[in-house]
C-alpha positions in Angstrom: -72.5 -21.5 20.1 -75.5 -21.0 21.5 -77.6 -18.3 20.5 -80.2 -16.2 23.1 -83.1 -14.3 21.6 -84.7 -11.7 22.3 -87.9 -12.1 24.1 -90.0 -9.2 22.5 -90.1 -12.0 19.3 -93.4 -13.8 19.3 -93.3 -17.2 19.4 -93.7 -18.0 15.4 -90.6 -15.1 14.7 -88.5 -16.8 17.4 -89.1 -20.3 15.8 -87.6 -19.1 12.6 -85.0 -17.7 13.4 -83.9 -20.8 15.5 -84.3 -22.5 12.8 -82.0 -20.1 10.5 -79.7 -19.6 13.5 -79.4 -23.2 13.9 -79.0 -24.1 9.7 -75.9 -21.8 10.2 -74.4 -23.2 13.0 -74.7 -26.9 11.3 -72.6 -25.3 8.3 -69.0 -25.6 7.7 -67.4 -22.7 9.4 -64.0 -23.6 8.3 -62.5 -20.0 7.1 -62.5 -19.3 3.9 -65.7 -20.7 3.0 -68.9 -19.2 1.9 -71.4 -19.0 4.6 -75.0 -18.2 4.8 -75.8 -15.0 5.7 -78.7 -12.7 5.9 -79.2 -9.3 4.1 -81.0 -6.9 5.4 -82.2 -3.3 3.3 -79.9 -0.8 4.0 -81.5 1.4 7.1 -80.5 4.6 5.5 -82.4 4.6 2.6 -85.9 3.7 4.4 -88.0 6.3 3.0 -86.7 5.3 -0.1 -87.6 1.5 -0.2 -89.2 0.6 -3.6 -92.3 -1.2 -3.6 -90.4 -4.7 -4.0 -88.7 -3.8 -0.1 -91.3 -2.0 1.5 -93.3 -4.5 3.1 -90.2 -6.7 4.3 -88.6 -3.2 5.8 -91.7 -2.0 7.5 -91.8 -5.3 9.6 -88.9 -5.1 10.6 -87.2 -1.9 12.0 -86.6 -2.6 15.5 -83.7 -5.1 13.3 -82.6 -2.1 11.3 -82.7 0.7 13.8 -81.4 1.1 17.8 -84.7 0.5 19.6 -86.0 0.2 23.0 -88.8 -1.9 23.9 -92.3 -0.9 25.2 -93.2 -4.0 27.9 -97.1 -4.7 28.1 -98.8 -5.7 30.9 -101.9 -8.4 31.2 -103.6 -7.8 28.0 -106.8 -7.2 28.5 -109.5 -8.9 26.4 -111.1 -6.6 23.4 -115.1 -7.4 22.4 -116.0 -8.4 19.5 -119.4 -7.1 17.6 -121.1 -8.2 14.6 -119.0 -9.0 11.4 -119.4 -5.9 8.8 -121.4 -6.8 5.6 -121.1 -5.6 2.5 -117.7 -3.8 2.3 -114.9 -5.6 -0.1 -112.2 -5.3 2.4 -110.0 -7.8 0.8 -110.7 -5.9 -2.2 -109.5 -2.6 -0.6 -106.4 -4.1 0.6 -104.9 -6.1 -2.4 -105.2 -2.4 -4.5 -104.3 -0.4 -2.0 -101.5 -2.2 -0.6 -102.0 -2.5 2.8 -100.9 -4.8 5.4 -103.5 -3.9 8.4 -107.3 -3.3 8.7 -109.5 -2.7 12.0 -112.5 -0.9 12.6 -113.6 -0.5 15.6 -117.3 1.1 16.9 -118.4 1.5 20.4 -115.3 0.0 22.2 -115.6 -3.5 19.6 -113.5 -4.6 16.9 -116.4 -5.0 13.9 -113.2 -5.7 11.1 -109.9 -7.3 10.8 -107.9 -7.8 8.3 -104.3 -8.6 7.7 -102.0 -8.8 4.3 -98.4 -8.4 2.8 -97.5 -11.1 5.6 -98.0 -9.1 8.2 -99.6 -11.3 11.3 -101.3 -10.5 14.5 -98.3 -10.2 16.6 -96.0 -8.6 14.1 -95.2 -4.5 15.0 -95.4 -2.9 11.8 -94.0 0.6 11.8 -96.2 3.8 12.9 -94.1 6.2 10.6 -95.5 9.3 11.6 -98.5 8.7 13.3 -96.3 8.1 16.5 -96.0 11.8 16.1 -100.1 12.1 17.7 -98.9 9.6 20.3 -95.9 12.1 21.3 -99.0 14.6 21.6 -101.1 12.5 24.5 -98.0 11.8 26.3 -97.2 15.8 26.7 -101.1 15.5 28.2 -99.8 12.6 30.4 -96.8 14.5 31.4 -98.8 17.7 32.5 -101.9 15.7 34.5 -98.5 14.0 36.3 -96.5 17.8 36.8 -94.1 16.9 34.9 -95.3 19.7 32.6 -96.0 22.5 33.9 -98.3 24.1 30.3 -97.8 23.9 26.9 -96.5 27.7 26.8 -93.0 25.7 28.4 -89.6 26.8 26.6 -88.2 24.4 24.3 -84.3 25.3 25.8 -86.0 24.8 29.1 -85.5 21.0 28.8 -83.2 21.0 26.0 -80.1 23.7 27.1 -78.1 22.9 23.8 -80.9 24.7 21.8 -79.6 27.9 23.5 -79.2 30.6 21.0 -80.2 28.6 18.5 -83.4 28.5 15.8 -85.0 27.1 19.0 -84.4 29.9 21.2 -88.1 31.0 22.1 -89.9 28.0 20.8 -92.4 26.6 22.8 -93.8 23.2 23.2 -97.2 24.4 21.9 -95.0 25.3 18.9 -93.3 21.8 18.1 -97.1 20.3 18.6 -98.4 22.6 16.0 -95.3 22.4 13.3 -94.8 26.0 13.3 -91.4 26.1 15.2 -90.5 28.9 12.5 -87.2 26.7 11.5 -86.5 25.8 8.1 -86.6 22.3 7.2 -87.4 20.4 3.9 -89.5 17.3 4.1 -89.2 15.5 0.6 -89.4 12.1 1.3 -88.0 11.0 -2.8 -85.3 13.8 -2.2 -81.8 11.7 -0.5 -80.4 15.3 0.3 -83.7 16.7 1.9 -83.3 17.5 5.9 -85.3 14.2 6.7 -83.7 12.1 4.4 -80.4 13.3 6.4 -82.3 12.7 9.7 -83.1 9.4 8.6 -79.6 8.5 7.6 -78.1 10.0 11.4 -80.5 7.1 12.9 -79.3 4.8 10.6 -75.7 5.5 11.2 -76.5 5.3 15.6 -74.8 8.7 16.0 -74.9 9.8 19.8 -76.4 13.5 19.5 -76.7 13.4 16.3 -80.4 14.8 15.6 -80.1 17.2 18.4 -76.6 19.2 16.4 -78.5 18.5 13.1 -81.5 20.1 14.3 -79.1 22.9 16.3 -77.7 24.0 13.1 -81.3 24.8 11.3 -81.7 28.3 10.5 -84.9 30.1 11.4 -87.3 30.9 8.7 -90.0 32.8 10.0 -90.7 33.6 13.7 -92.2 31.2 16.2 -95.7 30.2 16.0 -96.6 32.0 12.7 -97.4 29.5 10.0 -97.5 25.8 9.6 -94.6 24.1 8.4 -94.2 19.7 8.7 -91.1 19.1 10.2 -90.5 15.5 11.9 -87.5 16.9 13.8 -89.6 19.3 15.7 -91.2 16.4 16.8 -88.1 14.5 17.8 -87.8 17.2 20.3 -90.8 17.2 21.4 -90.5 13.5 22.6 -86.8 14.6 24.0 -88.4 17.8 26.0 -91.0 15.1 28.0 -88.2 12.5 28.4 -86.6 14.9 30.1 -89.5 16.0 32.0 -90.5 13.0 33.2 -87.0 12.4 34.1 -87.2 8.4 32.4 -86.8 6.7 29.1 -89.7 7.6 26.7 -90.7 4.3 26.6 -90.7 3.8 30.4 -93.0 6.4 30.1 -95.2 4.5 27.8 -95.6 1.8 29.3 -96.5 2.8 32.8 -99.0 5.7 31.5 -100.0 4.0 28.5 -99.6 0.2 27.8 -99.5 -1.4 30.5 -102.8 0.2 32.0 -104.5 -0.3 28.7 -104.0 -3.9 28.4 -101.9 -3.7 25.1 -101.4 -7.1 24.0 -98.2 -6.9 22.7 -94.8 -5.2 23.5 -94.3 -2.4 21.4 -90.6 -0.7 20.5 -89.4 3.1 20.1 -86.7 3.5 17.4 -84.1 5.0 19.0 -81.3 8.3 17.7 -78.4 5.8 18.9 -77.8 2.4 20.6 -79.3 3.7 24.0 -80.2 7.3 22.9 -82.9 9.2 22.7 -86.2 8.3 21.9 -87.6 9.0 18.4 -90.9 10.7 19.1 -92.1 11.6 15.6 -91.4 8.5 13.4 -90.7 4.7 13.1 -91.7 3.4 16.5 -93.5 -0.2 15.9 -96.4 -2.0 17.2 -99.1 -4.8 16.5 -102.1 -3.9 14.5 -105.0 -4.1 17.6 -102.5 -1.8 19.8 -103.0 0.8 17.2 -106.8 -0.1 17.8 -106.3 0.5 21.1 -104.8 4.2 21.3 -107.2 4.7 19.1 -110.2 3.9 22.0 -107.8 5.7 24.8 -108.8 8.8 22.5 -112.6 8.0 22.0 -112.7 7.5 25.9 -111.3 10.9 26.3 -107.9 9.7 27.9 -109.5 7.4 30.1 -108.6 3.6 30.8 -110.6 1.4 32.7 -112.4 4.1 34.7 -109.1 6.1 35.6 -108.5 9.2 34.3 -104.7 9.6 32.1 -104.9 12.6 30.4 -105.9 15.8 31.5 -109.8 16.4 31.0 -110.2 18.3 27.6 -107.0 17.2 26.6 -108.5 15.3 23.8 -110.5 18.3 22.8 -107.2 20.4 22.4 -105.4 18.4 20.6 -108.4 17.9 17.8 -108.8 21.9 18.0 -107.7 23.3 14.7 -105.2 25.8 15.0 -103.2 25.8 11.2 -105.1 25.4 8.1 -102.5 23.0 6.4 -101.4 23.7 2.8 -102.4 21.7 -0.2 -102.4 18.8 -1.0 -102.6 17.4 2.3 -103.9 14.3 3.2 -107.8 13.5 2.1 -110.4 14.3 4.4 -108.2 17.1 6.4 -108.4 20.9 6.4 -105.9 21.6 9.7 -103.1 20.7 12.2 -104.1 20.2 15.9 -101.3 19.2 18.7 -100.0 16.5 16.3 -102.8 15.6 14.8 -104.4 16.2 11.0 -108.1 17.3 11.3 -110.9 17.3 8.9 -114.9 17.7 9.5 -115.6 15.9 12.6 -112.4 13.8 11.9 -109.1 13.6 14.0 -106.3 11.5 12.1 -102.7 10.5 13.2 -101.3 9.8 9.3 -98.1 8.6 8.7 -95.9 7.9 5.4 -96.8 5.1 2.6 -100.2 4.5 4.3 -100.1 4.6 8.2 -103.1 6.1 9.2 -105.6 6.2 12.4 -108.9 8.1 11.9 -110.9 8.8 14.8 -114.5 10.1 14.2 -115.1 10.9 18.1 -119.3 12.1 18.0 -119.9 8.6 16.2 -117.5 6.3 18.1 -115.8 5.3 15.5 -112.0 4.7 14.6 -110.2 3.2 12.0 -106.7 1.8 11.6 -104.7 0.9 8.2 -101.0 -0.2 7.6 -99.8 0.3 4.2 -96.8 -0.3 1.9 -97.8 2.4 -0.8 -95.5 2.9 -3.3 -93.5 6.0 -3.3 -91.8 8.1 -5.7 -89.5 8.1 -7.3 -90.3 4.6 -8.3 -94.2 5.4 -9.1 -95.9 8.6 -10.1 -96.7 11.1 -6.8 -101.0 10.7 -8.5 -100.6 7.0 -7.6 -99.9 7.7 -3.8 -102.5 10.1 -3.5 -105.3 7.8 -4.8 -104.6 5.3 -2.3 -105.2 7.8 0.5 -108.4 9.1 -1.1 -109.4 5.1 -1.5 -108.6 5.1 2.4 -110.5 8.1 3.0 -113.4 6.2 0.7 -113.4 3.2 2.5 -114.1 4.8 5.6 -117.1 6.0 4.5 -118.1 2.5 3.1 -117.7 1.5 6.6 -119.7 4.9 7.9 -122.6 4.1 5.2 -122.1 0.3 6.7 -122.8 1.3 9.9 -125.7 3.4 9.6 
């Protein structure tokens, strides 16, 4: 039987999987018989990978999870400047784990590095720092109307959050984690309310985020402290789907990836098999497209001489408006509209090693993909190292720079 594949796999992924698809199709099929067969980790337990899965799984999600793809447009060509010297970058990767590397400075790519079999065209998953993504396209939505301010009502767009938790939350409030729900975020503990979110997008339940997060009690009244909740963000991305009035990733793409150049298609995990969009976790894209959201936010939301995000939209979303508790990630102090802030810094920072760090007055950004080992299958001391070596490393390349 002949097999059709998808056309989102580049060109070396589509060759091997002929080639598997075709081994299997040459084997005896008579019943009874062993066959070959693929196994793939168990979707549920992705926060849970040990360090042995990690890397395979993190390549890989659009195959473990409903997704939707993010089309690109013509790619548009990025500049290169001068090769950085001095900085042991393959060093820095083998002990920290990490599959991606770029730097870029002024609008060029000065490093790039790739490891843990991760190539060019590969989408690696954003984890969390999708989450600042969800943040620029609530700008996008409001410089289109869609939106009408950030003071919006949650149950506005979402009605089955009537007379819930979410009754009087704003969007403001999802963007700055303090929706005043309670919700545990303990990425080693399976019964934790992520862990349980995780496993409802493994299991493709239609709805099944938006009852789990229905159900949350409130803990403390809208907008008055800072708590990390990826479900808020799920909403969030639900409240501009429906304010746009089109897929997420529709969305995307016209506002975002297409305009920009991206180079390759990207994907948006999805609640169920064409669900909602999952705004705060697990979407996946190439390693120079992170690069490139990076520069839409050094260019203050604007691409190629157009203007996408409101002016000063860039500015709100790096204005501090929680100081976050400790520990927090290195370098950061506060919580912005879905994005971690430090001194002069504006991160999107995602689980096991996903971060972006944008350093606007310098024009300066860097981008890493990691596979840092969790607990409970390594002490929570060695996760925090790596993200202090990232944090380090960053002002190797700073000190390069200079």
């Amino acid at each position: 039987m002949a097999v059709s594949l998808p056309a989102i796999l580049p060109p070396w992924r589509g060759r091997r999987m002929r080639a598997f698809m075709t081994a299997m199709e040459e084997d005896d099929v008579t019943p009874g018989l062993a066959q070959p067969a693929e196994h793939l980790p168990r979707a549920g337990d992705f926060l849970l990978y040990p360090p042995t899965i990690q890397p395979w799984g993190y390549r890989i999600v659009d195959r473990l999870f409903a997704h939707r793809v993010v089309p690109r447009g013509t790619p548009r060509p990025w500049p290169r400047g001068a090769a950085l010297a001095g900085l042991d970058a393959d060093g820095f990767m083998e002990r920290n784990f990490l599959a991606g590397l770029l730097v870029i400075k002024d609008g060029a790519i000065r490093l790039e590095r790739y490891g843990l079999g991760l190539q060019p065209a590969d989408r690696w998953t954003t984890m969390s720092t999708v989450k600042s993504l969800t943040a620029v396209l609530v700008g996008a939505a409001i410089r289109d109307g869609a939106i009408g301010s950030v003071a919006a009502p949650v149950t506005g767009f979402l009605p089955k959050l009537r007379g819930t938790a979410y009754e009087g939350v704003t969007l403001e409030h999802l963007m700055t984690m303090s929706s005043g729900t309670a919700w545990t975020e303990v990425y080693s503990d399976p019964d934790c309310d992520v862990n349980r979110y995780s496993r409802s997008l493994a299991d493709k339940v239609p709805g099944g985020v938006l009852r789990m997060m229905a159900a949350l009690p409130r803990a403390q009244a809208p907008g008055s402290g800072f708590l990390y909740n990826s479900g808020d963000t799920f909403l969030l991305g639900a409240c501009v789907t429906r304010a746009v009035g089109r897929p997420l990733a529709d969305y995307l793409a016209a506002r975002i990836w297409q305009p920009a150049g991206m180079e390759y298609d990207a994907f948006y995990t999805l609640e169920s098999e064409g669900g909602q969009e999952i705004g705060g976790s697990r979407a996946g894209m190439a390693l120079r497209d992170f690069g490139r959201l990076a520069q839409l936010v050094l260019d203050d939301g604007v691409i190629a001489g157009q203007r996408v995000l409101p002016e000063g939209w860039v500015a709100e979303m790096a204005r501090p408006r929680f100081a976050v508790p400790q520990p927090c990630p290195p370098g950061i102090g506060h919580y912005g509209y879905c994005w971690w802030l430090g001194d002069g810094l504006m991160s999107a920072v995602g689980f096991a090693g996903q971060r972006i760090d944008i350093l606007r007055d310098e024009g300066l950004a860097m981008v890493t993909l990691g596979a840092f080992p969790q607990p409970p299958h390594v002490p929570q001391e060695q996760e925090r190292a790596h993200r202090q070596a990232v944090l380090d490393f960053l002002g190797a390349v700073r000190h390069a720079l200079a």
